[in-house]
C-alpha positions as CSV (number, residue, x, y, z in Angstrom):
1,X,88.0,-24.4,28.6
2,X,88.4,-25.5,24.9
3,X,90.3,-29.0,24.9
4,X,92.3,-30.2,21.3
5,X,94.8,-28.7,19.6
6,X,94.8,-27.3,15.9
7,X,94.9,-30.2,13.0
8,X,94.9,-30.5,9.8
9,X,91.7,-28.8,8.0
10,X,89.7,-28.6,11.4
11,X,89.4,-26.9,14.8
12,X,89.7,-29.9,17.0
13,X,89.0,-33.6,16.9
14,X,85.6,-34.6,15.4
15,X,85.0,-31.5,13.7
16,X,83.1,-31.5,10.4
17,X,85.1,-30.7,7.5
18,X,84.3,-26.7,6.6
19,X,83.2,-27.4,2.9
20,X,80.2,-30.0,4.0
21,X,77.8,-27.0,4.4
22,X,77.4,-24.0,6.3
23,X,77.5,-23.5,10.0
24,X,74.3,-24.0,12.3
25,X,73.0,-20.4,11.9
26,X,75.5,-19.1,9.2
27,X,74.5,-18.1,5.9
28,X,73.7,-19.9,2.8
29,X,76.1,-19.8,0.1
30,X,76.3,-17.3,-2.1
31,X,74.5,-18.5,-5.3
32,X,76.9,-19.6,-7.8
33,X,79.6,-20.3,-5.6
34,X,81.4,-23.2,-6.1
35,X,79.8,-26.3,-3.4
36,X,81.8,-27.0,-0.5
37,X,84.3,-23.9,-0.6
38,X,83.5,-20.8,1.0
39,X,83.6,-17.0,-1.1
40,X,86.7,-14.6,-0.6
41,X,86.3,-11.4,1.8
42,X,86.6,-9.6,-1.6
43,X,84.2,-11.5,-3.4
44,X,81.4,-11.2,-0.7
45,X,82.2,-7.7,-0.6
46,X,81.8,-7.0,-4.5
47,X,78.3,-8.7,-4.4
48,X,77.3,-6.1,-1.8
49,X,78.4,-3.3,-3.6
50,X,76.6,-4.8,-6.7
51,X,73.6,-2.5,-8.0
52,X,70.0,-3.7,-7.2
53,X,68.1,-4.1,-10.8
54,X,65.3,-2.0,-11.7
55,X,62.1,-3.4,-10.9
56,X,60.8,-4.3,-14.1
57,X,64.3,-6.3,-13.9
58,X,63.8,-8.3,-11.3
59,X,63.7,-11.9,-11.7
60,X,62.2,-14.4,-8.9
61,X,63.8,-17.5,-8.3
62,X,62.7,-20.1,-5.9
63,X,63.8,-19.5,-2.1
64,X,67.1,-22.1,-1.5
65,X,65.2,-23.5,1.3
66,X,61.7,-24.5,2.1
67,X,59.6,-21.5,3.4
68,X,58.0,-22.2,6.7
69,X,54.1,-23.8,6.5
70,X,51.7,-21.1,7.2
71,X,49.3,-21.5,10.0
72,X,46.3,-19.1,10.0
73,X,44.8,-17.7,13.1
74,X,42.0,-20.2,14.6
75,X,38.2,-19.4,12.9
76,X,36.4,-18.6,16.2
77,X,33.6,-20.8,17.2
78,X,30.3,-21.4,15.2
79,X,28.6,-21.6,12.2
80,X,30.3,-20.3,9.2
81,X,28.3,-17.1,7.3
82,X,27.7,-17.8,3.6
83,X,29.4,-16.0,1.4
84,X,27.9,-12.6,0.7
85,X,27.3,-12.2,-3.5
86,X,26.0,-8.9,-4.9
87,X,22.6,-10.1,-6.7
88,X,22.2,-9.8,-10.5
89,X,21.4,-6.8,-11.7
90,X,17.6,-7.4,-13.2
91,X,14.2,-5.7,-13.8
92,X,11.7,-6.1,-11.1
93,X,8.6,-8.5,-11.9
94,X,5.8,-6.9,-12.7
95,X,2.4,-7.1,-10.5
96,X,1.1,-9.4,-12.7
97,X,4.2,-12.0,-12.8
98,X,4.1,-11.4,-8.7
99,X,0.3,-12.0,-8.6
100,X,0.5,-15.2,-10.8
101,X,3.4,-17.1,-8.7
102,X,1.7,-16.1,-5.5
103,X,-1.4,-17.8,-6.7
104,X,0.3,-20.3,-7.9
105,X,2.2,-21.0,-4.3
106,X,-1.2,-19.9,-2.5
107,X,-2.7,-22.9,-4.2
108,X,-0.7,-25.6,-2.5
109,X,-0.7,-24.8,1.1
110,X,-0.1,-21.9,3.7
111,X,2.3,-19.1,3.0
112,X,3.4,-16.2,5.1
113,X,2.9,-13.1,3.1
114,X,5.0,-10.1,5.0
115,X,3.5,-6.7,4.4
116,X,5.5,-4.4,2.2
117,X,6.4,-0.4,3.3
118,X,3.4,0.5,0.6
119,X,1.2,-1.9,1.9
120,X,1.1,-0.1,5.2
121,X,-1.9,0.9,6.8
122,X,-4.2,-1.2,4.4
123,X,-6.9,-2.5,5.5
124,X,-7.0,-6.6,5.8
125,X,-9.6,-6.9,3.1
126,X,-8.0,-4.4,0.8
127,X,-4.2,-6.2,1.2
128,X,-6.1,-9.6,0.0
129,X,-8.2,-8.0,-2.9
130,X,-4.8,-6.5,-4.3
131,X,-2.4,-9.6,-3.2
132,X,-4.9,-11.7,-4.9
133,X,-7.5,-10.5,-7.4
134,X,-9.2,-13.8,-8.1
135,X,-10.6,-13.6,-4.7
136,X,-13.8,-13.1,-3.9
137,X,-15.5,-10.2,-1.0
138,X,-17.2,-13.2,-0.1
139,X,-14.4,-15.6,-0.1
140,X,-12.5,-12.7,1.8
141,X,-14.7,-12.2,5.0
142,X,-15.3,-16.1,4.7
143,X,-12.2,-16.8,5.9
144,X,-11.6,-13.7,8.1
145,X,-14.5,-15.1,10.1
146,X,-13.2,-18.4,10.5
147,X,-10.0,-17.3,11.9
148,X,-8.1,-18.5,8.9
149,X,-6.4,-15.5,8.6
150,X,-4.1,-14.5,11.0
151,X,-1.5,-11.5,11.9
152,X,1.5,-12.0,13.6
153,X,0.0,-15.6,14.6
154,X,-3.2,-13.5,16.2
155,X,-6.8,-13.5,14.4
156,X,-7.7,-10.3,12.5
157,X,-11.0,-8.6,11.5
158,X,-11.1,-7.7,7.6
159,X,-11.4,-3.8,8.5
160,X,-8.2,-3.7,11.1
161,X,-4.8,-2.1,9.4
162,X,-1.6,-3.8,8.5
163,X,1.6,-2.5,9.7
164,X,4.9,-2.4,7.1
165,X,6.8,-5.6,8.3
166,X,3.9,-7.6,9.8
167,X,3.2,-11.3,8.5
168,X,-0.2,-12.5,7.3
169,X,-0.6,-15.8,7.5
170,X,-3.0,-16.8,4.5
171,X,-4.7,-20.4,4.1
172,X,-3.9,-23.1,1.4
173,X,-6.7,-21.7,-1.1
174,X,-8.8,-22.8,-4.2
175,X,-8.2,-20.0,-6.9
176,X,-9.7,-20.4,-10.2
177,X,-7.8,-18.9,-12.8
178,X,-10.1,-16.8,-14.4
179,X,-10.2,-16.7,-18.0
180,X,-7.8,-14.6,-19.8
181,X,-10.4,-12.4,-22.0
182,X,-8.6,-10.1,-24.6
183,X,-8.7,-6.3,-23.6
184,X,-10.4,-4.1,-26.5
185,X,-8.7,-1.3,-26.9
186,X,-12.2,0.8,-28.5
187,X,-13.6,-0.6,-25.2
188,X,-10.6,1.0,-23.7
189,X,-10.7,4.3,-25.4
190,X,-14.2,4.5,-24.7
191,X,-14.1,4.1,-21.1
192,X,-11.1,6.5,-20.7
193,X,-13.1,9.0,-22.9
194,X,-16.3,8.1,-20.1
195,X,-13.8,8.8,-16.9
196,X,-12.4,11.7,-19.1
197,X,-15.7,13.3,-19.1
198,X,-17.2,13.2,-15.4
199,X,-13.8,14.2,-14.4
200,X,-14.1,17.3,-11.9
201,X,-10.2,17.7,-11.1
202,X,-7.0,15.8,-11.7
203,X,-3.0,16.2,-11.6
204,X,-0.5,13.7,-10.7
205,X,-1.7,12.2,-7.5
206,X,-5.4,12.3,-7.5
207,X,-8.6,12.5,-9.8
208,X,-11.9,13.5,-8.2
209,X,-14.9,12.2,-10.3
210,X,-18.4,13.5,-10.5
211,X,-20.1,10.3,-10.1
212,X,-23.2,9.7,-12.1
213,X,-26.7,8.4,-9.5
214,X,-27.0,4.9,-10.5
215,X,-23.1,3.8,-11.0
216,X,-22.0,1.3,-8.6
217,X,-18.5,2.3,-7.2
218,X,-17.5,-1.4,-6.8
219,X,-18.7,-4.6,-8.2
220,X,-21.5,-6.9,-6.3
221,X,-23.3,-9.7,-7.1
222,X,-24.8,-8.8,-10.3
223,X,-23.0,-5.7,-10.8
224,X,-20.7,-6.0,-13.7
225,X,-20.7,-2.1,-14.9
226,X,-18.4,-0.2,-11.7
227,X,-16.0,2.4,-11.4
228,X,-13.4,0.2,-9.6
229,X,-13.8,-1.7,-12.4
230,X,-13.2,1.0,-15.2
231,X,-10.3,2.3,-13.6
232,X,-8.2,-0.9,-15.6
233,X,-8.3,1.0,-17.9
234,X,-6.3,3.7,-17.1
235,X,-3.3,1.5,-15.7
236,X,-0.1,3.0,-16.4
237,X,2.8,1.6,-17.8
238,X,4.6,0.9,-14.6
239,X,1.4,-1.2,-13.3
240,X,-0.3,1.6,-11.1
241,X,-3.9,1.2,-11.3
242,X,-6.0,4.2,-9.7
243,X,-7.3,3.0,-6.5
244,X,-10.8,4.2,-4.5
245,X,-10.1,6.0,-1.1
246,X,-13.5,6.6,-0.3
247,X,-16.7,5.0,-1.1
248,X,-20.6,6.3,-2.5
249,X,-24.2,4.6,-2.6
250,X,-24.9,3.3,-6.2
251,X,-27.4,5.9,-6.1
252,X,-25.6,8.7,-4.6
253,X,-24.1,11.1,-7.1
254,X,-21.1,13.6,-6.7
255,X,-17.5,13.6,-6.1
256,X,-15.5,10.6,-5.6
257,X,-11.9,10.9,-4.7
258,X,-9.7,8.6,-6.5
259,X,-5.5,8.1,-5.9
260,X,-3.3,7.5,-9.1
261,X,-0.7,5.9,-6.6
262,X,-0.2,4.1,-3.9
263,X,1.6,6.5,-2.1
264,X,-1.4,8.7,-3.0
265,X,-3.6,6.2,-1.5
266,X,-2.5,5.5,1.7
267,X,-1.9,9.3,2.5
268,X,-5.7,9.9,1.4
269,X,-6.9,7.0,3.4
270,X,-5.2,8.8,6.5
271,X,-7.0,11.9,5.6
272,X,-10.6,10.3,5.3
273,X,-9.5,8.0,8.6
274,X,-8.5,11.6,10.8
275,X,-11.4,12.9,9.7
276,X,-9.5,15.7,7.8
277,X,-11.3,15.7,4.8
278,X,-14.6,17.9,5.1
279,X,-17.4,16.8,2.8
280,X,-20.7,18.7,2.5
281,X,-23.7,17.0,1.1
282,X,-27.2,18.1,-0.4
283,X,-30.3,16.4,-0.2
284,X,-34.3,17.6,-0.9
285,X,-36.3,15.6,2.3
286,X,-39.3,15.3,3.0
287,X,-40.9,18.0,5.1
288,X,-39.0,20.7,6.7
289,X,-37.2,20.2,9.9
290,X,-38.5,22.6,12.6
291,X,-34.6,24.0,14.3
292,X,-33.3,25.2,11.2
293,X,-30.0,23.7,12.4
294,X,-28.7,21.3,14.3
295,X,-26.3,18.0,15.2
296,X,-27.8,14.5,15.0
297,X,-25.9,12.0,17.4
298,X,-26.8,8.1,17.2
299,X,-25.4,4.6,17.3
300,X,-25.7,2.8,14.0
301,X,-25.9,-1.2,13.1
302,X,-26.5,-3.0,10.6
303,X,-29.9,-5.3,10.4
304,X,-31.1,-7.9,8.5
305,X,-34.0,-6.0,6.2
306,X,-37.6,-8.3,5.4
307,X,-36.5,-9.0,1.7
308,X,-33.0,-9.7,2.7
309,X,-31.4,-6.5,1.9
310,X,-28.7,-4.5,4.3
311,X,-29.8,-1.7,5.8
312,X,-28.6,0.2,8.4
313,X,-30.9,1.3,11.8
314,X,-30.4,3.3,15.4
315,X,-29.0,1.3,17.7
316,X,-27.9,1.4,21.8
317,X,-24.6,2.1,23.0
318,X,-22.4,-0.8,23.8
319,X,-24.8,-3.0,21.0
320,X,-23.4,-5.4,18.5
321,X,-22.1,-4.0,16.2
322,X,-23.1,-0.6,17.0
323,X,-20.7,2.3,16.0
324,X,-21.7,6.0,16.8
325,X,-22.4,8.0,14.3
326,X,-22.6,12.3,14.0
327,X,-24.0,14.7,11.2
328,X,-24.8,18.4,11.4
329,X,-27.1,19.8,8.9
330,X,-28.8,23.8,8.0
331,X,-31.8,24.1,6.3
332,X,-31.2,26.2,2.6
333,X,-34.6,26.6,1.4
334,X,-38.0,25.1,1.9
335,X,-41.3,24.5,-0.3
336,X,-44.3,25.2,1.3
337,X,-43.1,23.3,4.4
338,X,-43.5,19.9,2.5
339,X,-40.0,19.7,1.4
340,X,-36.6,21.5,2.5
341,X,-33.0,21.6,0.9
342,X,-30.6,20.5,3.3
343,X,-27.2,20.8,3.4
344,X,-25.4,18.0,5.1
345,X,-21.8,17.3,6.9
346,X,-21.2,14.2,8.0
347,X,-18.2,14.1,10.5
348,X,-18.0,10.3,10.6
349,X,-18.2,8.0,7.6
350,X,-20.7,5.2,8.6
351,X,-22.7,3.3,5.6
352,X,-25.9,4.8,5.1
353,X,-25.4,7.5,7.4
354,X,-26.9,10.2,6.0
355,X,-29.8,8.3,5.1
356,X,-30.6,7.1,8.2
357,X,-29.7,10.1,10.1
358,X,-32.3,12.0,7.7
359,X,-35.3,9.4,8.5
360,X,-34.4,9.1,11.9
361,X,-35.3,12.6,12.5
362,X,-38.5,12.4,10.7
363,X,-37.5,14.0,7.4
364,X,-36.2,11.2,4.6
365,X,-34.9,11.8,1.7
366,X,-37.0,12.1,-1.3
367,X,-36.3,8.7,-3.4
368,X,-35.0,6.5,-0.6
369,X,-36.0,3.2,-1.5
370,X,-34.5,1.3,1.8
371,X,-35.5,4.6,4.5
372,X,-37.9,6.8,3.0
373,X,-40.5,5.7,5.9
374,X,-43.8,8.2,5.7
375,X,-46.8,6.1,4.9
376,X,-49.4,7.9,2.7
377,X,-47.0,10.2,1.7
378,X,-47.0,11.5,-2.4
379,X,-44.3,12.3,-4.1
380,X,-44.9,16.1,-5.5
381,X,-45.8,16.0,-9.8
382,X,-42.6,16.7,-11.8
383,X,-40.1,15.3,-9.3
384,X,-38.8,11.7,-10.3
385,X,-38.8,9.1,-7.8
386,X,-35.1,9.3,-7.3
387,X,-32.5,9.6,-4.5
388,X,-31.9,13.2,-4.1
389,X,-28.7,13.1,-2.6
390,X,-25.7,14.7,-3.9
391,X,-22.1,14.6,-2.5
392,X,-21.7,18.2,-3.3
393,X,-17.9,19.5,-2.4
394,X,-14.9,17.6,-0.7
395,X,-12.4,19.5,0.7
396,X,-9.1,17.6,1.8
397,X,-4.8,18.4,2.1
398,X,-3.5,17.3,-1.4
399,X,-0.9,14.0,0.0
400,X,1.5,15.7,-1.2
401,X,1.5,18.8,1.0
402,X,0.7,21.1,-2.0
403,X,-2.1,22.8,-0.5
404,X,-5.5,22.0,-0.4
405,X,-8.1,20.4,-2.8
406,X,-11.7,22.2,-2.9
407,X,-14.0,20.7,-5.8
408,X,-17.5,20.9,-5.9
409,X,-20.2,19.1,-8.0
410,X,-23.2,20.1,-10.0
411,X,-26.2,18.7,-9.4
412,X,-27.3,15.8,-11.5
413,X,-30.2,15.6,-13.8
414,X,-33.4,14.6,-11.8
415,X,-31.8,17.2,-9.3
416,X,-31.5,19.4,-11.8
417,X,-35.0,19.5,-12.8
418,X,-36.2,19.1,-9.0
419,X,-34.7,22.8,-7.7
420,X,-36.0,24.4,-11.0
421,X,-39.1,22.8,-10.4
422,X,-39.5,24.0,-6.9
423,X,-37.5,27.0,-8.0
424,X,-34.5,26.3,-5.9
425,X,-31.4,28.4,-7.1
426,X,-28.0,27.3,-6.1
427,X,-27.1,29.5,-2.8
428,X,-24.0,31.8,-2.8
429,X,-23.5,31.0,0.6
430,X,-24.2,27.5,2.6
431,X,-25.0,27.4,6.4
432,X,-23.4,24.6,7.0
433,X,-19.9,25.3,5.7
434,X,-19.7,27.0,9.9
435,X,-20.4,23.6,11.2
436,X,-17.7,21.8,13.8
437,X,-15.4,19.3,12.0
438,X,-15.0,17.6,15.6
């Protein structure tokens, strides 16, 4: 029931005066109306009807009123994630710039070195000699032994594989910075020209040398003239150096399987480990083995030799160190029954195994300074007093799937002169190419 009559200019007693704003809900007034009095009907209705301007017209004004604060929705709970930035664009370091501030960090305390996808599968010893090249073997299996070393926080032996994505845990070490000596490049050229010339086979992924008797394949105490060594030189501009996947005797000639990559490397290294790569050996022993062929089975350690040397003998099953050991080998050709050609497959890879295998059945090979074992016995005249052993053919899948490498090597020169000597020819057709690859 609405109490008050009609008055003068308002509704009722106590109403506002109309011109002293708008009502509680109402609209604003119109911009550019006069204050306090309200538009016409017709002029409201004319600024309807009036056009909208283009949009390249359009002018913003402030609003007439303060716009509400904004309140965001509530951050859930927890710590707040950095911003995310794109990194700089920027060449990668090269392996020497990596090598050097490793060192450099290596120095002053422990660091946890995590294995890279093309570090995979390396052996412990190998990941340290390319991590850090001012290390020593010694120094290497030094602190392997002690337990220094450790993967995923457990101890590690220096022949065990890494896994992509695996930590190493390295010790605060002493490197000495060795001293920066200027590369020649005559010394280069030459050594390129060396490799160039022993080279058996080659193409993109691997090299297979003929390895001259008497070059060392790595560097040892006192051994400054090495394959591994020479292979600097043919570093490519991207840093790859050629790396060794398989190892000879200093005084074992014949082909040596070398990977221009890494990738090349490790799939090599899977070859030799699967025992998928056949290798056939020859060797002239002494006396002439009475089955013509045959499979010699053993366990093999190493021992402590009288003049301090490393050699390797027949050990029991289950012995320290003991690792078993298996090579089948044919007769080719004999000499009057006081020497015989053999031809030799190793199906494991143990150090000295051929050697050992040949005088542990009574027939070393000629030239054997650490096993050649027959007292009394005289080498025959014309034949030098040389290891006749030759790693004659390796056959292994290229790593890149296209199809299969077969190279074989000559014999070298005291060889040589040895089968013309005993009139040896080199046979179409070798006995033991039949043998088991188990």
């Amino acid at each position: 029931m609405r109490t008050g009559g009609k008055g003068t200019g308002g509704k009722g007693a106590g109403a506002p005066p109309r011109g002293n704003g708008p009502k509680r809900g109402g609209r604003p007034p119109a911009s550019g109306a006069p204050k306090g009095k309200r538009p016409s009907h017709d002029a409201r209705r004319s600024a309807r009807a009036r056009p909208r301007p283009a949009e390249d017209e359009v002018v913003r004004t402030e609003p007439t009123r303060d716009p509400k604060p904004h309140h965001p929705a509530p951050r859930a709970a927890g710590p707040r994630k950095p911003a995310t930035r794109k990194p700089p664009i920027t060449d990668a370091p090269t392996r020497a710039e990596v090598k050097a501030v490793t060192a450099e960090v290596l120095a002053t305390g422990v660091q946890q070195l995590v294995v890279t996808p093309d570090e995979n599968e390396m052996r412990i010893d190998r990941f340290l000699e390319a991590r850090f090249p001012q290390l020593s073997f010694s120094h290497i299996q030094r602190i392997v032994r002690k337990g220094e070393l450790r993967v995923n926080g457990k101890r590690a032996d220096s022949k065990d594989r890494l896994e992509a994505g695996q930590t190493v845990r390295i010790p605060p070490l002493k490197l000495e910075q060795a001293a920066e000596r200027p590369r020649s490049a005559k010394a280069d050229n030459d050594t390129i020209g060396f490799l160039r010339s022993i080279t058996l086979y080659e193409d993109d992924d691997v090299i297979v040398l003929n390895k001259p008797a008497g070059l060392a394949v790595q560097g040892g105490s006192g051994t400054t003239r090495h394959v591994d060594g020479m292979l600097d030189a043919l570093t490519g501009k991207d840093g790859q150096k050629p790396r060794l996947v398989h190892r000879l005797d200093k005084d074992t000639a014949g082909c040596l399987v070398i990977a221009k990559s890494r990738f090349a490397a490790a799939t090599l290294a899977k070859t030799f480990r699967s025992r998928s790569a056949r290798k056939v050996y020859w060797a002239l022993v002494a006396g002439v083995p009475r089955v013509r062929q045959g499979r010699i089975s053993t366990y093999l350690a190493r021992e402590e030799a009288y003049d301090g040397d490393q050699r390797m003998a027949i050990a029991e099953h289950g012995g320290e160190g003991a690792m078993h050991a298996v090579t089948y080998y044919a007769v080719v050709e004999t000499a009057a029954q006081k020497l015989g050609w053999l031809s030799l497959k190793p199906v494991t890879g143990r150090t000295h195994q051929l050697r050992a295998h040949a005088a542990h059945i009574g027939h070393p090979i000629v030239g054997d300074p650490k096993y050649f074992n027959i007292q009394n016995w005289e080498l025959p005249g014309g034949i030098q007093n040389k290891l006749h052993l030759l790693a004659r053919r390796i056959v292994l899948p290229h790593p890149r799937g296209k199809g299969t490498i077969d190279v074989s090597a000559p014999l070298p020169p005291h060889m040589r002169q040895s089968w013309n000597l005993l009139g040896f020819e080199d046979a179409p057709y070798d006995p033991i190419v039949d043998a088991p690859d188990e």
